[in-house]
C-alpha positions in Angstrom: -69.6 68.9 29.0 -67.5 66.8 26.9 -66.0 63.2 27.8 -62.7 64.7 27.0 -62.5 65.7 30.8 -61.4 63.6 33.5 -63.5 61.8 35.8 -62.9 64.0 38.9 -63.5 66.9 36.9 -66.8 65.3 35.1 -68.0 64.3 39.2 -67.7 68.1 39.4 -69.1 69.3 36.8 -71.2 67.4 34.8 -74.8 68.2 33.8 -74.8 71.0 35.6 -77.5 73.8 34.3 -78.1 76.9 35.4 -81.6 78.9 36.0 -81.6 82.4 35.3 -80.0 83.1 37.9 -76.7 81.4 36.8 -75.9 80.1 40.6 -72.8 78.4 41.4 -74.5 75.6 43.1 -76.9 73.0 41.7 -80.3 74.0 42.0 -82.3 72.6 43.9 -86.0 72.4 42.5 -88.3 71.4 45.0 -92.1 71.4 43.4 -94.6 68.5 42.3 -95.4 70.4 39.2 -94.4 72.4 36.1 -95.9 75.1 34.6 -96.9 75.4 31.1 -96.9 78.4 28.6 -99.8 77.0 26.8 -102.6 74.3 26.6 -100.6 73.3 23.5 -97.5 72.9 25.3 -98.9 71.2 28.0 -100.3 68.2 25.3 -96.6 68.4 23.6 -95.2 67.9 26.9 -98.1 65.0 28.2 -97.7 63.7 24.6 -94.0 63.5 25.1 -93.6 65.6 21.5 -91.8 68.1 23.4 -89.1 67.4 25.6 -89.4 69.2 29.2 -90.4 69.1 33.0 -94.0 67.8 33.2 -93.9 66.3 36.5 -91.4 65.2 39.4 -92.0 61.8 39.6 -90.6 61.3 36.3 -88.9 64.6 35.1 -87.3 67.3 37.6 -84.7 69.4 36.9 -82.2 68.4 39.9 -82.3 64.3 39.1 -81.9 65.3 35.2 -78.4 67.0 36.7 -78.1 63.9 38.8 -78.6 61.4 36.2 -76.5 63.3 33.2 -73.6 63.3 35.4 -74.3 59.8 36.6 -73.9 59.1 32.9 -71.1 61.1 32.1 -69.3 59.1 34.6 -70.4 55.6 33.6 -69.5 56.4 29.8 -73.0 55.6 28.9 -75.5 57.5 26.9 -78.0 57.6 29.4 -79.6 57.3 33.0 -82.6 57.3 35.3 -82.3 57.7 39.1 -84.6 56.0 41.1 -85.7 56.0 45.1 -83.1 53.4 45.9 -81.1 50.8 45.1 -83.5 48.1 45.1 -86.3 50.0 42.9 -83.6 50.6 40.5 -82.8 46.7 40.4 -86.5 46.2 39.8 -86.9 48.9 37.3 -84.4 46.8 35.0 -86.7 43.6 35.8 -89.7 45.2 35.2 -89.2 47.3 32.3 -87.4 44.1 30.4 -88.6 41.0 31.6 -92.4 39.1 31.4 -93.8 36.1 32.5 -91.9 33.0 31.0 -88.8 34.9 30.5 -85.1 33.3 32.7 -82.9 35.3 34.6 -79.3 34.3 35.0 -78.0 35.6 38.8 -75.0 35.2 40.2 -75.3 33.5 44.2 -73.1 36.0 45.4 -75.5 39.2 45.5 -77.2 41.3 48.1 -79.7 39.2 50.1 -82.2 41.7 49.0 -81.9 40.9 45.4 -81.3 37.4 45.8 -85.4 37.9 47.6 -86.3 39.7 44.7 -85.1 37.5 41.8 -85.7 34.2 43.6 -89.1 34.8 45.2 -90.8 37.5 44.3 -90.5 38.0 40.6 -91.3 34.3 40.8 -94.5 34.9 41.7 -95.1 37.0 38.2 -93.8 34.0 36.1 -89.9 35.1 36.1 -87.8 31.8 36.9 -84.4 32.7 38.3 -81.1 30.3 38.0 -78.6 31.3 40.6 -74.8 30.6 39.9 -71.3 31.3 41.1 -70.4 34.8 40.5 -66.9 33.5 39.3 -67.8 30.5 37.1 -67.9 31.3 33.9 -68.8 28.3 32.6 -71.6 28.2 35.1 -73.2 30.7 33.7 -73.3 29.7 30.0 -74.5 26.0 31.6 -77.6 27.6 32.5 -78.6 29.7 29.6 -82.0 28.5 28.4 -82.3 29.1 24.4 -84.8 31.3 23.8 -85.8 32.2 27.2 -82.8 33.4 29.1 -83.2 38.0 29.0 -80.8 39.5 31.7 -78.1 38.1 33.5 -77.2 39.9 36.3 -74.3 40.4 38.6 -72.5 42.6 41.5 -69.2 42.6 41.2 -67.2 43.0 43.8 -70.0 40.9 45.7 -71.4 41.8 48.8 -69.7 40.4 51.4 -67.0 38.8 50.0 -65.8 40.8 47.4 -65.7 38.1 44.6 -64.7 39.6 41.1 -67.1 38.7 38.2 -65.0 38.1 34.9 -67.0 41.0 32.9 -65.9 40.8 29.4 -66.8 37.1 29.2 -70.1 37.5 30.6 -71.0 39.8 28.2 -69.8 37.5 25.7 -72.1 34.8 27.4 -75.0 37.5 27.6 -74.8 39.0 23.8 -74.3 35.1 22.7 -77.6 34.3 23.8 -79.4 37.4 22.8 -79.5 38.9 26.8 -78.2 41.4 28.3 -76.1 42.1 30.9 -76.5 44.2 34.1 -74.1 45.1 36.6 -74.5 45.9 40.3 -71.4 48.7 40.5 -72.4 49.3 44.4 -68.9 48.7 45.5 -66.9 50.1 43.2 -68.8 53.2 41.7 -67.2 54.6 38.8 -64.2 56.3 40.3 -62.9 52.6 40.6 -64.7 50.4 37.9 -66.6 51.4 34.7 -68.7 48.2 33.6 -70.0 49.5 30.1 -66.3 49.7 29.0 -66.2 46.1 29.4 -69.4 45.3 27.7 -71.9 45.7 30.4 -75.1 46.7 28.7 -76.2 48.2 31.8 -74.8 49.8 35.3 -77.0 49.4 38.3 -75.9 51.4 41.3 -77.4 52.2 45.2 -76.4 55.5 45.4 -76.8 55.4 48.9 -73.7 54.2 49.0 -70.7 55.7 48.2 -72.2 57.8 45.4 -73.8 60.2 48.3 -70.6 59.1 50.6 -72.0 60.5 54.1 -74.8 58.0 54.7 -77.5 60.9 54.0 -79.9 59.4 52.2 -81.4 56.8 49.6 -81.1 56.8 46.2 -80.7 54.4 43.0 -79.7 54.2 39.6 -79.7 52.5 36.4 -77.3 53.5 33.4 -77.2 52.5 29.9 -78.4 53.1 26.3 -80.5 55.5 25.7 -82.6 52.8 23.7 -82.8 51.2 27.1 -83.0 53.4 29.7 -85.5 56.2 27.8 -87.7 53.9 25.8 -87.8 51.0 28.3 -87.8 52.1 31.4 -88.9 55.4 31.5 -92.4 54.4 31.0 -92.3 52.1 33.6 -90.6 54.9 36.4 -93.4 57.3 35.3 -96.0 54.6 35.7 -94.8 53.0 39.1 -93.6 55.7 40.3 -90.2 54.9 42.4 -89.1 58.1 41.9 -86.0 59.7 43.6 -86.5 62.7 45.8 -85.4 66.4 44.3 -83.3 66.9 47.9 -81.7 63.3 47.9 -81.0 63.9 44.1 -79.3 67.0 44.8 -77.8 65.7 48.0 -76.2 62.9 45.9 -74.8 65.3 43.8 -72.9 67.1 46.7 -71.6 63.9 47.4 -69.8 63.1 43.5 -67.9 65.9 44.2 -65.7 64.0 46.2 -66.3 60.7 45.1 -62.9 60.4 43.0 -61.1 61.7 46.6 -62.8 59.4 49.3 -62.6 56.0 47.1 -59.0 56.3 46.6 -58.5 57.1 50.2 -60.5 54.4 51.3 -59.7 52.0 48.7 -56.1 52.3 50.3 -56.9 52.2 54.1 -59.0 49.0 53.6 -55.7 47.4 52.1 -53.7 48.0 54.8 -56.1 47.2 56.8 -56.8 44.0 54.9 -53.0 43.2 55.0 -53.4 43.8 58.9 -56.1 41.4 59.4 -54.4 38.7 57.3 -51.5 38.5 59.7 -53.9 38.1 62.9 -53.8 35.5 64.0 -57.5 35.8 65.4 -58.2 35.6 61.9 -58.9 32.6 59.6 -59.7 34.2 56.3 -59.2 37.7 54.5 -61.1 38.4 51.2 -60.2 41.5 50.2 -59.3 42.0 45.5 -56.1 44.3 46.4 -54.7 41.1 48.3 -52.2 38.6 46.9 -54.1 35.6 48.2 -57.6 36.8 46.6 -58.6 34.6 44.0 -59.5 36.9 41.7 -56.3 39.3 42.7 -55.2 39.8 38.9 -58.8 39.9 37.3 -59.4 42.8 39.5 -56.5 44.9 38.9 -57.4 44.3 35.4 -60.8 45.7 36.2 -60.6 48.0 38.9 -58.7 51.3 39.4 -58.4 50.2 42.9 -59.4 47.1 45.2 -62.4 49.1 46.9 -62.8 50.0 50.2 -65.3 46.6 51.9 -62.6 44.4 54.0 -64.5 41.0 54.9 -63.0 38.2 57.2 -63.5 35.4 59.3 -63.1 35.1 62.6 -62.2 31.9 64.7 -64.8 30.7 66.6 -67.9 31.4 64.2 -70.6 33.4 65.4 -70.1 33.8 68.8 -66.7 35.3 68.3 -68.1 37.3 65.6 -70.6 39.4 68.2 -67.9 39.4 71.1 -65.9 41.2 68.5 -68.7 43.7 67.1 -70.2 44.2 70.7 -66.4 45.1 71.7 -66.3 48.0 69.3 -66.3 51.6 70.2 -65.6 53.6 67.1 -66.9 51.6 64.1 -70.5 51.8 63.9 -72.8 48.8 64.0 -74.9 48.6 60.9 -75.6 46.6 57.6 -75.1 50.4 55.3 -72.0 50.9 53.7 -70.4 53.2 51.8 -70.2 55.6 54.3 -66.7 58.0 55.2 -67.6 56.6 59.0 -66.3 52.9 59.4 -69.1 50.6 59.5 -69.0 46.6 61.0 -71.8 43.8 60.4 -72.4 40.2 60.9 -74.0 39.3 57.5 -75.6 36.1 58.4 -77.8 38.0 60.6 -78.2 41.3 59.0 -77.9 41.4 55.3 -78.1 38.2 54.5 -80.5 36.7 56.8 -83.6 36.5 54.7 -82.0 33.9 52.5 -82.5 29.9 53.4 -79.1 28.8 55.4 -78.3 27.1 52.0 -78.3 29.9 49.9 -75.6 31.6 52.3 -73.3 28.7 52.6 -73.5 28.9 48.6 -72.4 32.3 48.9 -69.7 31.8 51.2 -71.5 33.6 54.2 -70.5 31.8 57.3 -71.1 32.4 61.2 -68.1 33.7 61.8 -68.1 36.3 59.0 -67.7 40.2 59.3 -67.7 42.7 57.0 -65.8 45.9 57.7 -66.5 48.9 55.4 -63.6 51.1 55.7 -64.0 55.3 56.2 -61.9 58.2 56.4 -61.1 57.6 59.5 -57.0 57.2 60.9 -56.2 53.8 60.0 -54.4 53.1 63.7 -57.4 53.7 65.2 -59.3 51.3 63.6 -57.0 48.7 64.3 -57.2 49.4 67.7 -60.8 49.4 67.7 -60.8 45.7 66.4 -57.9 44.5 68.3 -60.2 45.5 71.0 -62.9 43.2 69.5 -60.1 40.5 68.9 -59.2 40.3 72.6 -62.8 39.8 73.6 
């Protein structure tokens, strides 16, 4: 398929192929192995001479479909899928970083990659320096000459939706010979395409909203083919963090819709930001589509809408915070996201509670913060359901 097509069409139809059956559906190919026609092809394929399906940890025909529409709708050459979000962050640190080598993060990530960056790659010789997502002059301060290979941001952040300046990062990044990777969680690409902005690559967990429904795990990493073939291939074939045939293809189903449900949700979590901002339970809305975010205009420039995560503080700090989750009835209480159900956390205990109480007042995370990812659900009724928590 061309990239002449528009992006709901491309979420549709993109790297489909058909057996000889020529179904409708994507296939779904659920089998270890791969038959060959001949010993000779069998060493072409090992050999990698011959491109084909030798095995599913590395090559299956449902993730190729997943990963070549991925791709299609990232605008990048290439991509590899991965068992989750998190092993797709690591393939990117494994397949281009080695001991001795510096790692530019921004503060305001997923407490899980703030673990993985700051403490465990640390152990293998990887020092980490971690900096305000919306500094830019942070970020070149800590460049090390010579040393500095990836520099690596989410954007909207998770919790508190902080918008990373993109085009001068990668100016900071290709400056000083790195590259630079971009955690598209929130967004997807229905809403935000990081390579057009010089992102060298796209990092997503598409257990989020690229599967929509809260099914299952998956991950992915898009980019150059130089990249994502040559560098990390080997290691995904080697390690072995390989995404599932039946989440592949259940991911699939779900970027079908993915154009639909982000615009729809994009626009309830406005209103709904705009609703919180007027409570006056409420000390603090961060939210891109609002007026009062600090980053309001960078995002518009960025985004195709403000996303669908609504965080805010609460007065009282954390023991408001639970009254209000605990009072709930219709949102759901958990840390995923992403979902078209309505889901409500307390990050400081949840997401982000692996991280030293320093790290999450650097990122903003405070006691009485709640994050509120917005569904398909009817807006009034979501209101209702946290006025509810606002009264108790």
């Amino acid at each position: 398929m061309t990239d002449t097509y528009q992006l709901a069409t491309q979420a549709v139809r993109a790297g489909q192929v058909r057996s000889q059956f020529n179904e409708h559906c994507e296939a779904l190919y659920l089998t270890s192995s791969f038959v060959f026609e001949s010993a000779a092809q069998a060493a072409a394929r090992f050999g990698g001479s011959d491109e084909g399906n030798v095995y599913s940890r590395f090559t299956n025909p449902t993730v190729s479909m997943l990963q070549d529409r991925l791709a299609a709708l990232e605008g990048t050459e290439s991509c590899l899928a991965t068992s989750s979000g998190m092993s797709a962050i690591l393939m990117c640190a494994m397949s281009l970083l080695k001991a001795g080598d510096h790692v530019v993060c921004s503060s305001s990530v997923f407490g899980a990659t703030v673990q993985l960056f700051g403490t465990l790659l640390a152990r293998f010789g990887v020092d980490t320096t971690f900096v305000p997502a919306t500094d830019t002059q942070a970020w070149a301060r800590a460049l090390r000459p010579g040393k500095t290979r990836l520099l690596f941001v989410e954007t909207p952040s998770n919790p508190l939706c902080e918008i990373s300046d993109l085009v001068t990062l990668a100016r900071i990044a290709h400056g000083a010979g790195a590259l630079l990777a971009v955690d598209n969680c929130f967004c997807s690409p229905a809403l935000q395409r990081p390579a057009d902005f010089g992102a060298d690559l796209v990092v997503h967990s598409a257990t989020k909203y690229l599967d929509g429904q809260g099914r299952v795990l998956g991950g992915a990493v898009c980019g150059p083919k130089s990249i994502v073939r040559e560098a990390m291939l080997p290691f995904l074939r080697t390690a072995g963090p390989s995404l599932s045939p039946f989440n592949a293809w259940v991911i699939l189903k779900g970027l079908e819709t993915l154009a639909l449900r982000m615009q729809a949700q994009s626009q309830a979590a406005l209103e709904l930001a705009r609703w919180l901002e007027a409570h006056p339970a409420v000390e603090r809305v961060h939210h891109p589509g609002l007026a009062s975010h600090p980053q309001h205009a960078l995002a518009a420039r960025q985004q195709k809408a403000a996303g669908a995560v609504v965080s805010f503080e609460v007065k009282g700090g954390r023991a408001a915070a639970w009254k209000l989750i605990d009072a709930t009835r219709l949102i759901s209480i958990t840390g995923n996201l992403g979902d078209v159900k309505s889901t409500i956390t307390h990050p400081a205990t949840t997401t982000h509670a692996r991280i030293s109480p320093e790290a999450r007042a650097a990122a903003g995370i405070t006691e009485g913060l709640l994050r509120v990812a917005v569904g398909l659900e009817a807006l009034e009724d979501l209101k209702a359901d946290l006025q509810r928590g606002m009264r108790a």
